[in-house]
Jmol script that loads the backbone (N, CA, C; Angstrom):
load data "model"
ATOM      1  N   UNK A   1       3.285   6.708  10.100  1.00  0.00           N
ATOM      2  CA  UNK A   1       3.889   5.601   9.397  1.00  0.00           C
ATOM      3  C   UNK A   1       2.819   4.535   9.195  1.00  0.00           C
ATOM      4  N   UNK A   2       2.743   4.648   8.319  1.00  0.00           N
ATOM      5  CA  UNK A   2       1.363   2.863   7.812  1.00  0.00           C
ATOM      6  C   UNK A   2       1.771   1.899   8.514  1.00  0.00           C
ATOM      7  N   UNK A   3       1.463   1.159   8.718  1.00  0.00           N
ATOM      8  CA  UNK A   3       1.786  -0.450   9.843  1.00  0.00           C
ATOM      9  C   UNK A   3       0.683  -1.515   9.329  1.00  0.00           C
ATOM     10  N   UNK A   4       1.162  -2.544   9.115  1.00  0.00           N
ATOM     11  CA  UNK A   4       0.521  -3.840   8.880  1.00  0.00           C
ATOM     12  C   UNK A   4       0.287  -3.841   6.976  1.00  0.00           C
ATOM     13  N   UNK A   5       1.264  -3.317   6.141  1.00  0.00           N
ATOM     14  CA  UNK A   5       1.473  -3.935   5.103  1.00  0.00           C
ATOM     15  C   UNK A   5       2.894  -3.520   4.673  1.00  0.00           C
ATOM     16  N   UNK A   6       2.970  -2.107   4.121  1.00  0.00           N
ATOM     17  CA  UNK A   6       4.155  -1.672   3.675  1.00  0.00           C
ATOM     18  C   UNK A   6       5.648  -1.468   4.370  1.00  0.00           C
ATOM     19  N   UNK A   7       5.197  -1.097   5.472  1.00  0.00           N
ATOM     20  CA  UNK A   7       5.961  -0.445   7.038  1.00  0.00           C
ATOM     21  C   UNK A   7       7.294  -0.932   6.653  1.00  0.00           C
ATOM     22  N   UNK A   8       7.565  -2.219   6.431  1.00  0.00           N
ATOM     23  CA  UNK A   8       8.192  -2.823   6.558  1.00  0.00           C
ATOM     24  C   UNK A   8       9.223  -2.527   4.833  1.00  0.00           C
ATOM     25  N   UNK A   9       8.955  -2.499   4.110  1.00  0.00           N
ATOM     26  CA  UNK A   9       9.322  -1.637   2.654  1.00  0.00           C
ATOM     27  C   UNK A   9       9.633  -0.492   2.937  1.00  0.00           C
ATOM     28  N   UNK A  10       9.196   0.460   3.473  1.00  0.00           N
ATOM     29  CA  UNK A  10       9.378   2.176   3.628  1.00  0.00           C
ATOM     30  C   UNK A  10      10.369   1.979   5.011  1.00  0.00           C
ATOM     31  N   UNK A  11      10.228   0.886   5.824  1.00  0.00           N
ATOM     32  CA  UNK A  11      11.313   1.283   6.641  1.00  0.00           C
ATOM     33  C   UNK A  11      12.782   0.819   6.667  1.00  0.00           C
ATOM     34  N   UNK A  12      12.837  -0.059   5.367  1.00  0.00           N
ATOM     35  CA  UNK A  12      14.201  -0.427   4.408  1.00  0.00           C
ATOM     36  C   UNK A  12      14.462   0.683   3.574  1.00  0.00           C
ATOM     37  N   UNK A  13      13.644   1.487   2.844  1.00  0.00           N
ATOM     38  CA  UNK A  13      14.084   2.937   2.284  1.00  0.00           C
ATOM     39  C   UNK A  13      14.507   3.738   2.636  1.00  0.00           C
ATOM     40  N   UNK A  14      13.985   3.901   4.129  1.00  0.00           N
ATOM     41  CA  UNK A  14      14.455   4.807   4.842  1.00  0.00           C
ATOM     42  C   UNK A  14      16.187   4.783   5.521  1.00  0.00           C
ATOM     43  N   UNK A  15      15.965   3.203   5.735  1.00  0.00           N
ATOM     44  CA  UNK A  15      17.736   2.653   6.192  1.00  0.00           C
ATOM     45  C   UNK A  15      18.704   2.892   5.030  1.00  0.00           C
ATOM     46  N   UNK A  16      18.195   2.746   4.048  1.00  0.00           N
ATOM     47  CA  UNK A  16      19.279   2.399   2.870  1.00  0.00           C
ATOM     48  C   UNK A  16      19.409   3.973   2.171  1.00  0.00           C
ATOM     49  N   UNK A  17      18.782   4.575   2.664  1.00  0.00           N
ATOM     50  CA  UNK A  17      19.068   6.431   2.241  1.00  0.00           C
ATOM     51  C   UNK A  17      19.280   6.853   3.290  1.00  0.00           C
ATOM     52  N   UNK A  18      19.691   6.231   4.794  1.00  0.00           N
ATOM     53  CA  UNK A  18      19.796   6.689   5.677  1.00  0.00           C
ATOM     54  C   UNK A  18      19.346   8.520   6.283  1.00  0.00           C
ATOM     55  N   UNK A  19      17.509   7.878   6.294  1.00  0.00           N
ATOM     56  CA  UNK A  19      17.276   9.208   6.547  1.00  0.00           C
ATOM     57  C   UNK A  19      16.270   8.326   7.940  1.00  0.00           C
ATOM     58  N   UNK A  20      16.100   9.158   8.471  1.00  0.00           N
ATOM     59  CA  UNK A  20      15.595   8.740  10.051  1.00  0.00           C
ATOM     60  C   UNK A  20      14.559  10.015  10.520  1.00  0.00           C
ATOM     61  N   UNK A  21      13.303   9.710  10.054  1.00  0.00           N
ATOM     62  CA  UNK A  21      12.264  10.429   9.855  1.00  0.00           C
ATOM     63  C   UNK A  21      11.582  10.518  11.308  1.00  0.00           C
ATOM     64  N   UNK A  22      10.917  11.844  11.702  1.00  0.00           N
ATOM     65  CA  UNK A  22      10.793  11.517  13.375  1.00  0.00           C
ATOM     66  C   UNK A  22       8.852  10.945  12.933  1.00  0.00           C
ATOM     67  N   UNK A  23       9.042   9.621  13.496  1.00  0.00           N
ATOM     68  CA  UNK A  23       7.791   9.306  13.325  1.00  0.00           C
ATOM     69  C   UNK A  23       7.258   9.167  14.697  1.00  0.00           C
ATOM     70  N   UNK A  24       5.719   9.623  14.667  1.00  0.00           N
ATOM     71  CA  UNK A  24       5.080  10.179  16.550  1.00  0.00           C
ATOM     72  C   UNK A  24       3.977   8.739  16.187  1.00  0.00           C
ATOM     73  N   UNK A  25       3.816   7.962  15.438  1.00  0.00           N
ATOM     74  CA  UNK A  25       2.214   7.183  15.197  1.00  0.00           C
ATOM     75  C   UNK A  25       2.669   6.307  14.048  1.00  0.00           C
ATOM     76  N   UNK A  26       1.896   5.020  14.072  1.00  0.00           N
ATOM     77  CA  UNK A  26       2.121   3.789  13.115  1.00  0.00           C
ATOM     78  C   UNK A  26       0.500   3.274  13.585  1.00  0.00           C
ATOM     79  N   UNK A  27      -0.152   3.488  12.011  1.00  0.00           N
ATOM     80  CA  UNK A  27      -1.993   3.426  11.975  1.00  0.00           C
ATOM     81  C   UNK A  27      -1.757   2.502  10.910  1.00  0.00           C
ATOM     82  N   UNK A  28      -2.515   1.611  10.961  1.00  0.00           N
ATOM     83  CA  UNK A  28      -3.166   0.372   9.757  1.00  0.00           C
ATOM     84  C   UNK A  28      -4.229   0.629   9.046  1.00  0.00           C
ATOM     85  N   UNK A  29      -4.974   1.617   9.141  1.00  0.00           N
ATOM     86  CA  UNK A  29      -6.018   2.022   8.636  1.00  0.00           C
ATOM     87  C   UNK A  29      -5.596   3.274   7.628  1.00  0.00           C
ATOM     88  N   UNK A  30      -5.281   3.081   5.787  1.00  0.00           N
ATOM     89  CA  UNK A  30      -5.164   3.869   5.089  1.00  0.00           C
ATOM     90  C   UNK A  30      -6.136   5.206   5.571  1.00  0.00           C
ATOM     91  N   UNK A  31      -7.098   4.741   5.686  1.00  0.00           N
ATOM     92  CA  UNK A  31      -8.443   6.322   5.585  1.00  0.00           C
ATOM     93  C   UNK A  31      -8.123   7.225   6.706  1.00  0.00           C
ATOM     94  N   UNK A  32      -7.498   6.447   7.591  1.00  0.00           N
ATOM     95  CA  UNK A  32      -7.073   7.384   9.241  1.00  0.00           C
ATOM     96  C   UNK A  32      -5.847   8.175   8.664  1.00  0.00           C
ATOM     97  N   UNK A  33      -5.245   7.529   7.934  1.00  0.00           N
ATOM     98  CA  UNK A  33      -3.527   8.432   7.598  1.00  0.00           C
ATOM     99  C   UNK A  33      -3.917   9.182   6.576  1.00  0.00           C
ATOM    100  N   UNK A  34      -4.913   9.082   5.463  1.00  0.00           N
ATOM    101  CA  UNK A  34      -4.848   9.923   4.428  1.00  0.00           C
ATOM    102  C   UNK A  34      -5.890  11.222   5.417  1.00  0.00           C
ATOM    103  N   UNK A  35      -6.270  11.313   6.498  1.00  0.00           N
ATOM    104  CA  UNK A  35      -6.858  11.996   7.458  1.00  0.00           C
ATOM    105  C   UNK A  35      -6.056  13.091   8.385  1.00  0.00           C
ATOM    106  N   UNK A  36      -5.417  12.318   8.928  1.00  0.00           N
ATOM    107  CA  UNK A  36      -4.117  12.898   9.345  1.00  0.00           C
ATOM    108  C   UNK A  36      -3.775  13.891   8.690  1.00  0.00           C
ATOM    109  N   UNK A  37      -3.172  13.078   7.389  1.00  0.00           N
ATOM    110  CA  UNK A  37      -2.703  14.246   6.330  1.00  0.00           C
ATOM    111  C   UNK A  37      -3.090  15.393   5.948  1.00  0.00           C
ATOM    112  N   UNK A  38      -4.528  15.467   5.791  1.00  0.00           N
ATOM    113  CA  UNK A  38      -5.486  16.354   5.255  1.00  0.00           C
ATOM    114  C   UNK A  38      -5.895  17.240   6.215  1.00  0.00           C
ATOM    115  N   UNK A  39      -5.638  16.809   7.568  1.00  0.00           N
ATOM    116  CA  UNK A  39      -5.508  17.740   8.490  1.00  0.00           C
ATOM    117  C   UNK A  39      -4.427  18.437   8.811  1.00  0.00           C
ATOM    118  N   UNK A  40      -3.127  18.467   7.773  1.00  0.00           N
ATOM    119  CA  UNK A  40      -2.175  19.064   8.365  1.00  0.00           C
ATOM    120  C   UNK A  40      -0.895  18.377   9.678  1.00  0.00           C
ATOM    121  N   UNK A  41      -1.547  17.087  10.211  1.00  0.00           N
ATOM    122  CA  UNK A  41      -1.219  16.510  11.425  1.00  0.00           C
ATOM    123  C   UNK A  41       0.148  16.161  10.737  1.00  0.00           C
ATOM    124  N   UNK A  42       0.468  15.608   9.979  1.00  0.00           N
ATOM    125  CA  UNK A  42       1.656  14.664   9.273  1.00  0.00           C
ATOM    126  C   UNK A  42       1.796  14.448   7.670  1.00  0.00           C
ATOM    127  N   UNK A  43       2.983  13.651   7.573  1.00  0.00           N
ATOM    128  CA  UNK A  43       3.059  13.444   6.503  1.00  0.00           C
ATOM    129  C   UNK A  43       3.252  11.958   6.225  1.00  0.00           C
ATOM    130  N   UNK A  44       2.926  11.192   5.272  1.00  0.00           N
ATOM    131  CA  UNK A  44       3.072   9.624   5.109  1.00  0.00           C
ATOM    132  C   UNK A  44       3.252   8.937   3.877  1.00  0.00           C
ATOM    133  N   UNK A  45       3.949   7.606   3.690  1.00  0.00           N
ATOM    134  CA  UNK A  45       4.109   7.298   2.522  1.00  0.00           C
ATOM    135  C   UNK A  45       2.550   6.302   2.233  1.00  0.00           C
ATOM    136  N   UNK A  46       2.202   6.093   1.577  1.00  0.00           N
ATOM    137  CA  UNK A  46       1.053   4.950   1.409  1.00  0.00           C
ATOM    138  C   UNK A  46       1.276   4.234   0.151  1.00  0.00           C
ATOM    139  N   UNK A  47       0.621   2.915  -0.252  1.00  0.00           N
ATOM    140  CA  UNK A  47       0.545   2.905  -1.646  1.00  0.00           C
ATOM    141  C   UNK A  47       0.060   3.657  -2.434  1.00  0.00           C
ATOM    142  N   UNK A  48      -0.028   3.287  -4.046  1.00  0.00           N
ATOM    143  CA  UNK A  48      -0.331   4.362  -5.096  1.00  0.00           C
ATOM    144  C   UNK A  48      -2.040   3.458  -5.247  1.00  0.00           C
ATOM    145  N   UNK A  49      -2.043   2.207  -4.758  1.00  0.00           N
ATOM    146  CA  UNK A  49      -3.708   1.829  -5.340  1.00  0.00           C
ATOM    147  C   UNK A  49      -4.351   2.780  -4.125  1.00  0.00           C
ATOM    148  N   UNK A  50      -3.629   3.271  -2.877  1.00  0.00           N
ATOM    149  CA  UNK A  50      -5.016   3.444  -1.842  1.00  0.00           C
ATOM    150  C   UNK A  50      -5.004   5.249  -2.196  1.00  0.00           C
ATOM    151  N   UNK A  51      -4.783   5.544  -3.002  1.00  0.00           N
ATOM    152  CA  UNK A  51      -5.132   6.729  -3.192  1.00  0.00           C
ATOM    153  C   UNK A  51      -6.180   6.380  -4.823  1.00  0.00           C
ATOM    154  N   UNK A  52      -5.743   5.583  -5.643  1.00  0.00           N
ATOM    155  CA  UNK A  52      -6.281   5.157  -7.133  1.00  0.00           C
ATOM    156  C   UNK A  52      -7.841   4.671  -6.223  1.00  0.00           C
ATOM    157  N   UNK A  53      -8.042   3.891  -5.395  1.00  0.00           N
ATOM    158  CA  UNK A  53      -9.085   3.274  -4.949  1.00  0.00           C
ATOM    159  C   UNK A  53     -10.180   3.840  -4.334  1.00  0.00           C
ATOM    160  N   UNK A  54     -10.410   5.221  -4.761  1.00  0.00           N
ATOM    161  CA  UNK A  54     -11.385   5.761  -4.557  1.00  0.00           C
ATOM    162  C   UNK A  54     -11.460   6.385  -3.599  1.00  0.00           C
ATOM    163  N   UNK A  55     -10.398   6.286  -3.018  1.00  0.00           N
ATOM    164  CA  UNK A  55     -10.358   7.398  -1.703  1.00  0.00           C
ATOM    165  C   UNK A  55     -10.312   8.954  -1.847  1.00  0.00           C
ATOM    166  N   UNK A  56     -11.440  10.036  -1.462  1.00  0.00           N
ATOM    167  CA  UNK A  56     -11.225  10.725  -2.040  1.00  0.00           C
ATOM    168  C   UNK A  56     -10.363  11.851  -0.894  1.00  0.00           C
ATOM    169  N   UNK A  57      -9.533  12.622  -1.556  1.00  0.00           N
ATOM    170  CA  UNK A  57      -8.476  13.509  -0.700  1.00  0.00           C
ATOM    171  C   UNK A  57      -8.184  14.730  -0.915  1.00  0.00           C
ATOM    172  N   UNK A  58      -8.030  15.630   0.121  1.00  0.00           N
ATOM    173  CA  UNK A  58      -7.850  16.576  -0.453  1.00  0.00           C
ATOM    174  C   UNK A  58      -6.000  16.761  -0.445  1.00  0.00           C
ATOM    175  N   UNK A  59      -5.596  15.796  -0.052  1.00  0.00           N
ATOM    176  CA  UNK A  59      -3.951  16.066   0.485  1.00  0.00           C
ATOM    177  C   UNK A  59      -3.517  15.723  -1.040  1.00  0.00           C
ATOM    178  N   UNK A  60      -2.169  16.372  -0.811  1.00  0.00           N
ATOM    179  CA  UNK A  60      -1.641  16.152  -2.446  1.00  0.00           C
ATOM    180  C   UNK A  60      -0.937  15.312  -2.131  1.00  0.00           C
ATOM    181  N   UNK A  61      -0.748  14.660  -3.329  1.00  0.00           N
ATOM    182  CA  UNK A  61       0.339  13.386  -3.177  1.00  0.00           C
ATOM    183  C   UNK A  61       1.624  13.613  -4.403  1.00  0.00           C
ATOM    184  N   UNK A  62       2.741  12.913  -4.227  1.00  0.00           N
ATOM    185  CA  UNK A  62       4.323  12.783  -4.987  1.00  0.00           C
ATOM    186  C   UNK A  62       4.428  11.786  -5.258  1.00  0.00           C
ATOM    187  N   UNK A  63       4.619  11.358  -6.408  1.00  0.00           N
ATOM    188  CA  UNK A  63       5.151  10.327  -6.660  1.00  0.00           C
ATOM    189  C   UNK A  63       6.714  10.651  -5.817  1.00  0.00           C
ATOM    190  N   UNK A  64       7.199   9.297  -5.138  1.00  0.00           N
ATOM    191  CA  UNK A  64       8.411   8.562  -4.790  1.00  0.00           C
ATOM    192  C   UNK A  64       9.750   8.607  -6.523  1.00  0.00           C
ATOM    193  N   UNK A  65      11.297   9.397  -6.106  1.00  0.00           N
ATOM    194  CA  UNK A  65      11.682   8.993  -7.344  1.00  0.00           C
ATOM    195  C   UNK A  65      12.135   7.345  -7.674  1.00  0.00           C
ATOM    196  N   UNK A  66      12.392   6.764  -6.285  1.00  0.00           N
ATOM    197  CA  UNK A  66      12.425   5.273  -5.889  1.00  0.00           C
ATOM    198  C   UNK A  66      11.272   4.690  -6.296  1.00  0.00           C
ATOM    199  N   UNK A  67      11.314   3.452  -6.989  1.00  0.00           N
ATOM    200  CA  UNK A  67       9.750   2.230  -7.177  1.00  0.00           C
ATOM    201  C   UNK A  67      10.279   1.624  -5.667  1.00  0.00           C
ATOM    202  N   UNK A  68       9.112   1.528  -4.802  1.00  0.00           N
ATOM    203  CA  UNK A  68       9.037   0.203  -4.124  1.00  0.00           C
ATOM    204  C   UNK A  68       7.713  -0.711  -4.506  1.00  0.00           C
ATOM    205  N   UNK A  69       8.329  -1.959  -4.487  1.00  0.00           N
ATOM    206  CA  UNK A  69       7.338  -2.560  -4.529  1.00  0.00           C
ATOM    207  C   UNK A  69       7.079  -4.013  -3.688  1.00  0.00           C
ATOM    208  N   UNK A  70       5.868  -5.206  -3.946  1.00  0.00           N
ATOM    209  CA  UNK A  70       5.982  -5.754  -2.818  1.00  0.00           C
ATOM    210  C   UNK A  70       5.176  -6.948  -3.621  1.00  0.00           C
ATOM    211  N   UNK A  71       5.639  -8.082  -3.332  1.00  0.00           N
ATOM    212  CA  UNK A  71       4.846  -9.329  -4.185  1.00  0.00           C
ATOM    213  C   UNK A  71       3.626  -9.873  -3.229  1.00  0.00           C
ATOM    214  N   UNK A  72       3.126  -9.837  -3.663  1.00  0.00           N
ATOM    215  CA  UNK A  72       1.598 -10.058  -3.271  1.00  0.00           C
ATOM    216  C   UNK A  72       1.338 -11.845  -3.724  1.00  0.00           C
ATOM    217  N   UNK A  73       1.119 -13.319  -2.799  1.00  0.00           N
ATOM    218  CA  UNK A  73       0.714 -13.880  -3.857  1.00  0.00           C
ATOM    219  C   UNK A  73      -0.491 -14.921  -3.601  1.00  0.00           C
ATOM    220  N   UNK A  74      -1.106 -15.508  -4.392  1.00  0.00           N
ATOM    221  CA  UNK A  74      -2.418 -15.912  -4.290  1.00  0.00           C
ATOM    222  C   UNK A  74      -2.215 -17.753  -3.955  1.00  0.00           C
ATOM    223  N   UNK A  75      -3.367 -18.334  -3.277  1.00  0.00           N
ATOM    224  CA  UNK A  75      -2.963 -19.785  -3.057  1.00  0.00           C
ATOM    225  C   UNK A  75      -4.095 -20.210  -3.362  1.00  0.00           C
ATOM    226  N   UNK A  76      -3.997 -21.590  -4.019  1.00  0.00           N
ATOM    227  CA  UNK A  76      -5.337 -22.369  -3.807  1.00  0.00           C
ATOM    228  C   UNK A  76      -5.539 -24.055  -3.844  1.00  0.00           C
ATOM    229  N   UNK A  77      -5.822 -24.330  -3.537  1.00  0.00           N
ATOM    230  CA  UNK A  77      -5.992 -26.030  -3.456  1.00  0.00           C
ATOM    231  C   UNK A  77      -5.432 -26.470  -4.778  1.00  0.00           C
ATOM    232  N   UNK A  78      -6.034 -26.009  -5.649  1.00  0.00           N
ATOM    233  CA  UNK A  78      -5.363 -26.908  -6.506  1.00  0.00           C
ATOM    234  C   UNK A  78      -5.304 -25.949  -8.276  1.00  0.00           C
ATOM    235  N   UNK A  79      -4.725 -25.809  -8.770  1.00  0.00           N
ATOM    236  CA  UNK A  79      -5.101 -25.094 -10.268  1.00  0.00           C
ATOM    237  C   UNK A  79      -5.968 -25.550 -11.178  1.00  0.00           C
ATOM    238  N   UNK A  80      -5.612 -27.128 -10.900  1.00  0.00           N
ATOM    239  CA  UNK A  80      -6.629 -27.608 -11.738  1.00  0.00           C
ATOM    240  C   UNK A  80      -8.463 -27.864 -11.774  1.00  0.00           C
ATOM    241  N   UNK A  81      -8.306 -27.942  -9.952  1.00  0.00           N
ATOM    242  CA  UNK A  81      -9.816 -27.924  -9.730  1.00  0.00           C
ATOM    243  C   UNK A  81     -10.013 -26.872  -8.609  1.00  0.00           C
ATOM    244  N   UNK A  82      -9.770 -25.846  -9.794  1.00  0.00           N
ATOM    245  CA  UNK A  82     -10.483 -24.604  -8.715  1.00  0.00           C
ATOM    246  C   UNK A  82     -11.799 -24.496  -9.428  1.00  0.00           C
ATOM    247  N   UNK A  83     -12.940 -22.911  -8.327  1.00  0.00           N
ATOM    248  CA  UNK A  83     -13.684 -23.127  -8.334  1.00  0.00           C
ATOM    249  C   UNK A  83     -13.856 -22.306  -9.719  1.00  0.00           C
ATOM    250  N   UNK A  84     -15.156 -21.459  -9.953  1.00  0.00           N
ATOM    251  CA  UNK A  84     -15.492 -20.552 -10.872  1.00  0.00           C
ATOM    252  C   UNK A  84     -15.228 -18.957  -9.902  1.00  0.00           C
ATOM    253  N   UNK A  85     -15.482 -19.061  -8.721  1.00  0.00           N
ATOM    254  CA  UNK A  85     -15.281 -18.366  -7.962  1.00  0.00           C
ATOM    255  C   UNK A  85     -13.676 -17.653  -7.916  1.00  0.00           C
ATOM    256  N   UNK A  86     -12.905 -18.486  -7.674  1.00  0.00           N
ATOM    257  CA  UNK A  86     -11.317 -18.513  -7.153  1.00  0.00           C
ATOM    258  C   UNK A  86     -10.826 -18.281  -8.701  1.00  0.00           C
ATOM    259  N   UNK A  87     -11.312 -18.787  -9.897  1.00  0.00           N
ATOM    260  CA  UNK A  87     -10.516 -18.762 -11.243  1.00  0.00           C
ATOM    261  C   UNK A  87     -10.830 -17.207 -11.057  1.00  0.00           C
ATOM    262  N   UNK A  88     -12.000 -16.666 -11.248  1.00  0.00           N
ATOM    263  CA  UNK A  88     -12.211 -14.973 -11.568  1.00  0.00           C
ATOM    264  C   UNK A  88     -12.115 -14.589 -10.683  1.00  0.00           C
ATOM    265  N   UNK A  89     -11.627 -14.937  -9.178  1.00  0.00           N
ATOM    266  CA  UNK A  89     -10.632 -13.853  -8.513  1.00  0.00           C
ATOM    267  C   UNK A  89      -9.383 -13.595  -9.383  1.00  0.00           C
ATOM    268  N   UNK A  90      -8.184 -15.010  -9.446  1.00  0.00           N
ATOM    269  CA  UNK A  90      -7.411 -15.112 -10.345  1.00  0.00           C
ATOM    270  C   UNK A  90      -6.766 -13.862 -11.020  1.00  0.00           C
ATOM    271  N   UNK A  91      -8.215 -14.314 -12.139  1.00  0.00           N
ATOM    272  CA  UNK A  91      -8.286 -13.005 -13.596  1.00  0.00           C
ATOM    273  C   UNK A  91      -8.169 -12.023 -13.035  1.00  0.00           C
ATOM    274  N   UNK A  92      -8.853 -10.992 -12.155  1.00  0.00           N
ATOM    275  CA  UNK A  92      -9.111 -10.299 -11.479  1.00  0.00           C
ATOM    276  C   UNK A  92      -7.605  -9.879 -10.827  1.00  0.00           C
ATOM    277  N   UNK A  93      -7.302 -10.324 -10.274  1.00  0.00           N
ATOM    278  CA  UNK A  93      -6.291 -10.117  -9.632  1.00  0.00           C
ATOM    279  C   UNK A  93      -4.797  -9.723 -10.612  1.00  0.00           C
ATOM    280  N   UNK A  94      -4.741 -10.970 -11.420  1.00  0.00           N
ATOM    281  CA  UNK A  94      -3.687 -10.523 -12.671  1.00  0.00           C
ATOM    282  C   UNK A  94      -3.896  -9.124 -13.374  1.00  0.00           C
ATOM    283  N   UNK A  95      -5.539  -9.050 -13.816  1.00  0.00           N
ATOM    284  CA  UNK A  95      -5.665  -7.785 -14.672  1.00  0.00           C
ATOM    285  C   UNK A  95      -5.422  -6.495 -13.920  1.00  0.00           C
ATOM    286  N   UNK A  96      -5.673  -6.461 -12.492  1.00  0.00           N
ATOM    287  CA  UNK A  96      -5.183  -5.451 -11.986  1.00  0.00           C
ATOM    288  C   UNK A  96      -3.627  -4.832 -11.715  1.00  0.00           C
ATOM    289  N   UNK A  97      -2.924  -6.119 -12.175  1.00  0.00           N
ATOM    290  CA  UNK A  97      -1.325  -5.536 -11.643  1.00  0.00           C
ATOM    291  C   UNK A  97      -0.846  -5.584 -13.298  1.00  0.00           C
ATOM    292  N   UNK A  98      -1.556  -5.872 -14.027  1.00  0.00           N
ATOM    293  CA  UNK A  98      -1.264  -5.352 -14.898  1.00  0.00           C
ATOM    294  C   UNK A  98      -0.964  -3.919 -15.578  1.00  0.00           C
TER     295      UNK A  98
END
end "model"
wireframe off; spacefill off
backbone 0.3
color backbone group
């Protein structure tokens, strides 16, 4: 089971389809679970960027017929006097969830 982002999303999916999955391990480290996997050890839900993000795998992955998803959001002193730095995180950040 992933721990320290989604856990908490996949373990409302799991309540609300009332399925009760025997989970032995809860790892924070995507690269350790897509490891696991590839060894045969288990099976896991992850996001769809940490497989897009270059991780390379040999485990196959399913799309979910459920979307979960999860708002992510950004802060900064001020909008008006941010830096050049923080604006093209910003951009950056929008163009990707695009």
């Amino acid at each position: 089971m992933p721990k320290a982002g989604c856990d908490e999303l996949i373990k409302e999916l799991f309540k609300e389809n009332k399925i009760q999955p025997p989970i032995f391990c809860e790892i924070a480290d995507n690269q350790t679970i897509i490891a696991i996997v590839e060894n045969e050890l288990g099976v896991s839900i992850v996001p769809e960027l940490v497989l897009q993000g270059g991780a390379r795998t040999n485990a196959a992955s399913v799309a979910m017929k459920e979307s979960c998803y999860r708002t992510i959001g950004l802060a900064v002193h001020s909008l008006d006097r941010r830096s050049p730095a923080a604006d093209a995180f910003i951009q950056l950040a929008k163009k990707s969830i695009s």
